[in-house]
C-alpha positions in Angstrom: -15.9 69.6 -27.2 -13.7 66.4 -26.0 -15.2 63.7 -24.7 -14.0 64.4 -21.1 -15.5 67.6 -20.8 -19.2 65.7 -22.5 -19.2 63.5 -19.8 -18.6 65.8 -17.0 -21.2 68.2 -19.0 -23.6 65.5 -18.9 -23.0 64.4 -15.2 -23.4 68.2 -14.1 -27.0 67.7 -16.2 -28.1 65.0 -14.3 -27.0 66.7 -10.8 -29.0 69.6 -11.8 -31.9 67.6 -12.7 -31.7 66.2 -9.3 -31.3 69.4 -7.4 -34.0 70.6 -9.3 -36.6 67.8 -8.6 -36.1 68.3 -4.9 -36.4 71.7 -4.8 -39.5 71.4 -7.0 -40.9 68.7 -4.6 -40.4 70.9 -1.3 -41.9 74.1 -2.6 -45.0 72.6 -4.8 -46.2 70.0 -2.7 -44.3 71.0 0.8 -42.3 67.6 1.3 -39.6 67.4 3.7 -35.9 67.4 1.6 -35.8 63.6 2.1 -38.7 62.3 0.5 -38.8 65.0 -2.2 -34.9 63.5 -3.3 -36.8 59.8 -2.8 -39.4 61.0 -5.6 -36.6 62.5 -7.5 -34.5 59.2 -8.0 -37.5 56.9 -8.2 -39.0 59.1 -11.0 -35.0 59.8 -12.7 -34.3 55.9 -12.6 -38.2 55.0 -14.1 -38.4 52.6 -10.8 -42.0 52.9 -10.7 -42.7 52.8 -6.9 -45.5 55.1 -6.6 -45.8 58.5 -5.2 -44.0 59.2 -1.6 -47.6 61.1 -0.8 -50.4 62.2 -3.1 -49.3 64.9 -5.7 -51.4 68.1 -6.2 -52.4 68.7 -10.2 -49.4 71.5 -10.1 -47.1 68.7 -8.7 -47.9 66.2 -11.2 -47.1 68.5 -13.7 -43.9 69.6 -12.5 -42.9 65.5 -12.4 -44.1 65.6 -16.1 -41.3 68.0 -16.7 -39.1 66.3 -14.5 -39.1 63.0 -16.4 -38.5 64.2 -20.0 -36.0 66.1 -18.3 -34.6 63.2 -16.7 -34.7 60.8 -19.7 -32.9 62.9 -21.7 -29.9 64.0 -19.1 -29.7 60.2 -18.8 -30.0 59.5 -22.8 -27.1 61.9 -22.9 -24.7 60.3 -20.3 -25.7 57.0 -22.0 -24.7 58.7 -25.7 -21.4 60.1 -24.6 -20.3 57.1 -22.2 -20.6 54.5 -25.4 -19.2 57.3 -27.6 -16.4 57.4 -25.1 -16.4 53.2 -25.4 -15.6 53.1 -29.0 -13.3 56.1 -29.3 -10.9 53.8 -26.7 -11.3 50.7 -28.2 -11.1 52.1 -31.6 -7.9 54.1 -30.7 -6.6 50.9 -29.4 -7.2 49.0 -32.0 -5.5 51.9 -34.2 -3.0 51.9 -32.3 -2.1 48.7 -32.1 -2.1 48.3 -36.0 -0.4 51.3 -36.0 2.6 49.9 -33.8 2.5 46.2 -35.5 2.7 48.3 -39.3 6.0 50.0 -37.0 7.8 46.9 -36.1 7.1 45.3 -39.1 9.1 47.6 -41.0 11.9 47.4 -38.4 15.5 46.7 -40.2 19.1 47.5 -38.3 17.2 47.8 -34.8 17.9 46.2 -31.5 15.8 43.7 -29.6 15.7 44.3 -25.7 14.6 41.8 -23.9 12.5 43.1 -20.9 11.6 46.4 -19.6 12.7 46.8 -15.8 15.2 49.4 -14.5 17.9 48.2 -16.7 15.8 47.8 -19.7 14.2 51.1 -19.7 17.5 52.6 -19.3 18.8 51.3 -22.5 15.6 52.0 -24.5 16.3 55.7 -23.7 20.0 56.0 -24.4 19.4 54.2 -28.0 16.3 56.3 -28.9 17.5 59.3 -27.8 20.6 58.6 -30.0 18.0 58.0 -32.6 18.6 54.1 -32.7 15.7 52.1 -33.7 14.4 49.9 -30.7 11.5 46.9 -29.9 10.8 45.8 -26.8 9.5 42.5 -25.8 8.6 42.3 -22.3 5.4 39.5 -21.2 4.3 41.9 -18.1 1.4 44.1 -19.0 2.2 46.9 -16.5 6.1 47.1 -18.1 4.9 47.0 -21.3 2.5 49.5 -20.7 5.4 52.0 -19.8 7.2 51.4 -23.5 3.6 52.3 -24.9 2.9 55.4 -23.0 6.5 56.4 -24.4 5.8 55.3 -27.6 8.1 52.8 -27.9 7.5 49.4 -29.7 6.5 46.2 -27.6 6.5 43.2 -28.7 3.8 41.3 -25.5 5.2 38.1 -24.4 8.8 36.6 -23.4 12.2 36.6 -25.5 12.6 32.8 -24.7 10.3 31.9 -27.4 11.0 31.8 -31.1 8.1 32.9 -31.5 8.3 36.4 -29.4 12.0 36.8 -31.3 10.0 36.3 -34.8 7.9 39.1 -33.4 10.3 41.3 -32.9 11.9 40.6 -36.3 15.4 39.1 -35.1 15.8 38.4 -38.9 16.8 41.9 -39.5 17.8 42.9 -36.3 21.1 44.3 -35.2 21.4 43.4 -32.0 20.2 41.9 -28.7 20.0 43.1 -25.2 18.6 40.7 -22.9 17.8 42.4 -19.5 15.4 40.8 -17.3 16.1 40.5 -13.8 16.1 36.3 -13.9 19.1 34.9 -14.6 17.6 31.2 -16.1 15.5 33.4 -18.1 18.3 35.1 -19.9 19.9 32.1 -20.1 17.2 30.3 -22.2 16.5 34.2 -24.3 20.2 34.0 -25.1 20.0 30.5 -26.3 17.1 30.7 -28.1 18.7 34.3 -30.4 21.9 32.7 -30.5 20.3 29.4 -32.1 17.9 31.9 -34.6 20.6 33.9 -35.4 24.3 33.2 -34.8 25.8 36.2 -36.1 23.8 38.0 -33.9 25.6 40.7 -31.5 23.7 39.7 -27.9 24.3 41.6 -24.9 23.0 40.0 -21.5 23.0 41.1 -17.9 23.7 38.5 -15.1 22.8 39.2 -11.2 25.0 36.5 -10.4 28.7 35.8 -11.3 28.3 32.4 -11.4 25.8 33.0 -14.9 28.3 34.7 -16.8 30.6 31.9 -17.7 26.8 30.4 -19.0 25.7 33.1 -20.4 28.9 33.4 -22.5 29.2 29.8 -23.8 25.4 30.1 -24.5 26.4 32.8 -27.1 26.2 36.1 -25.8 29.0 38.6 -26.9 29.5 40.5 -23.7 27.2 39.9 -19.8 27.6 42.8 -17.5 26.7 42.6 -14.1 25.1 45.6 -12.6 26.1 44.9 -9.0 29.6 44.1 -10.1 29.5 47.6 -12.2 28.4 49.5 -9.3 31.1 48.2 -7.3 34.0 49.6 -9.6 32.6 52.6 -10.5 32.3 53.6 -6.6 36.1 52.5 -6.8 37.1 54.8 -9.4 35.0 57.3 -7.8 37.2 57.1 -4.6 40.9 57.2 -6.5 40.4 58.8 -10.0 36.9 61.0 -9.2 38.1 64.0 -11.9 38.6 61.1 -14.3 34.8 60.4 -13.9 33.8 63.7 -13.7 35.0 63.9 -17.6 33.8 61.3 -18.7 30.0 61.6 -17.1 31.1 65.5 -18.7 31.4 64.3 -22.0 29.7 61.4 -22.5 26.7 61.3 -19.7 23.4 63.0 -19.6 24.6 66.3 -20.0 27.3 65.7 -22.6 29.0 68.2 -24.6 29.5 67.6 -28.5 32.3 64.7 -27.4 31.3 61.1 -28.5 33.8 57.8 -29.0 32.5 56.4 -32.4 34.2 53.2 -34.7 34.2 53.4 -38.0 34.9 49.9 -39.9 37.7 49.9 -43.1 35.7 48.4 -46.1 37.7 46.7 -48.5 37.7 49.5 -51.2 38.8 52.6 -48.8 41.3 54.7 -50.0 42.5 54.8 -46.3 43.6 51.0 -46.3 46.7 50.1 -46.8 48.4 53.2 -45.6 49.8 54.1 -42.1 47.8 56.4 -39.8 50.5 59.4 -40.6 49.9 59.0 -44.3 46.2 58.9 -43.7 46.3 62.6 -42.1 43.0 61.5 -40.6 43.2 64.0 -37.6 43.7 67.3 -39.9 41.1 66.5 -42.7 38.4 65.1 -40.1 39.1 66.5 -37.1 39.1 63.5 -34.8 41.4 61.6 -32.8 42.6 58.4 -33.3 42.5 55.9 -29.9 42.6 52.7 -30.8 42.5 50.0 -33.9 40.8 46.9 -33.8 41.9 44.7 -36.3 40.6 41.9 -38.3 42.2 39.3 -35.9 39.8 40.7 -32.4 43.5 42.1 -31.8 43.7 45.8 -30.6 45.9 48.3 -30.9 45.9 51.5 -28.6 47.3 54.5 -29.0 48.9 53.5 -32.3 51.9 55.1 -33.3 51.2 57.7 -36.2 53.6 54.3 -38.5 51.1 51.9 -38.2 48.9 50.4 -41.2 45.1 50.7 -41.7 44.3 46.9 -43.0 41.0 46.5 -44.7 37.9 45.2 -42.1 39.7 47.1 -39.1 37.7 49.9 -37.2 39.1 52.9 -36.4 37.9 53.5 -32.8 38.2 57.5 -32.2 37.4 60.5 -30.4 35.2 63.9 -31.5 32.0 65.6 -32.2 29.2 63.9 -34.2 30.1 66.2 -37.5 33.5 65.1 -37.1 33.3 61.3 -36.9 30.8 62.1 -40.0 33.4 63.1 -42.1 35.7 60.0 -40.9 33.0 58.0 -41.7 32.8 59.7 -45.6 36.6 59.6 -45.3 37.2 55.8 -44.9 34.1 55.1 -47.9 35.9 57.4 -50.7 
């Protein structure tokens, strides 16, 4: 039996035992419904204020049975509420351990920095693309939400070295800072940047005037959401089937169509040859859009002559399997 249904077991008990004592009291001793639920409670709760009027020997009996019966429906709503107690604050505690054990193994993940509308978001595009994730977020109730979804959270602010060190920036892969302050991301951005400097940070900004800051402060891209919003109902006025493709492919309800880059190491058989000589769209099955080069530089839509230099990413077009074998392509 769970604990839930124990404790509405033991408060039906107790309503019996009550619905018993003043049906006991009106038929043995003749007591209007009042006082006999008076007696009832006074004897349940061990009050002690005498008898409402004079019991007969038969009535006195009856209370006899009524107050073992009483002490022991209360003994067991007193057993199963503490039970219920330490099952929560042990689960809690378990938990807890059980989510700092998590996080403390975290390598490759990516810190997000608050959990409002545009925080939440992200957390379920990267885990649901199987990206490992921690939150930090200081408000209880946000925090809250990551934990009911079983999602990492880190309690307290992003600003701090101390919250960052929590959320291992040390092996961390990236940073999204998304709370809705601007001066707050400001100082979360400074603070990662200054921990780590290679770090890849990702900030939002309500206001234009933050994302020249928020840039020199050393964050590697600030969107705006309100400035998003505006061209996307822009391109939803003059190129709506180009959207419709792309929210096809790539949104929600996506078919087996993702953009993936795949980084050139040093020893790949691919580098130094052209993109023709590669052959990379007949033995992988993707398509080619762009190269980004060493220099930041990119290339799109490279003609089939141009060179694959070591350290450039090969930013292309296909299903997961498929970018797979591009990925085992450029490592042989």
């Amino acid at each position: 039996m769970t604990i839930q249904n124990r404790i509405r077991l033991s408060l039906l008990v107790l309503a019996a035992v009550l619905f018993v004592g003043i049906v006991g009291f009106h038929y043995i001793e003749g007591w209007a419904w009042f006082d006999g639920l008076y007696m009832t409670l006074i004897t349940m709760t061990t009050i002690g204020y005498g008898e409402v009027h004079s019991l007969t020997p038969a009535g006195r009996v009856f209370n006899v049975f009524l107050i073992v019966a009483a002490v022991m429906a209360g003994g067991f709503l007193v057993a199963t509420g503490t039970q219920a107690m330490l099952e929560f604050e042990l689960t809690s505690i378990l938990g807890r351990r059980r989510m700092e054990r998590e996080i403390a193994k975290l390598k490759d993940h990516y810190i997000i920095c608050g959990a409002g509308r545009v925080g939440r978001t992200v957390a379920r595009e990267l885990r649901a693309r199987g990206v490992p994730i921690v939150l930090v977020e200081k408000d209880a109730p946000r925090a809250q939400w990551a934990l009911d979804e079983g999602i990492p959270v880190i309690i307290g602010t992003g600003a701090t070295e101390e919250g960052l060190r929590k959320a291992r920036i040390e092996t961390a892969r990236g940073l999204i800072s998304a709370v809705t302050s601007d001066p707050d991301n400001l100082y979360i951005v400074l603070t990662a940047s200054g921990m780590r400097p290679d770090l890849k940070i990702i900030a939002r900004a309500s206001e234009e005037e933050a994302i020249p800051k928020l840039l020199r402060a050393g964050a590697h891209q600030v969107l705006s959401p309100y400035h998003f919003i505006g061209k996307r109902i822009v391109q939803l006025l003059l190129r709506p089937n180009v959207l419709d493709f792309i929210d096809t492919a790539f949104g929600a309800e996506r078919l087996d169509i993702e953009i993936g880059e795949v980084r050139v190491p040093e020893n790949s058989r691919l580098a130094g040859r052209s993109l023709a000589e590669a052959d990379i769209r007949q033995k992988t099955g993707v398509m080619v859009l762009a190269l980004k080069h060493v220099d930041n530089t990119l290339t799109f839509n490279p003609h089939p002559d141009t060179a694959i230099r070591p350290g450039d990413c090969l930013i292309a077009i296909g299903s997961a399997d498929h970018l797979a074998k591009l990925e085992s392509l450029t490592r042989v």
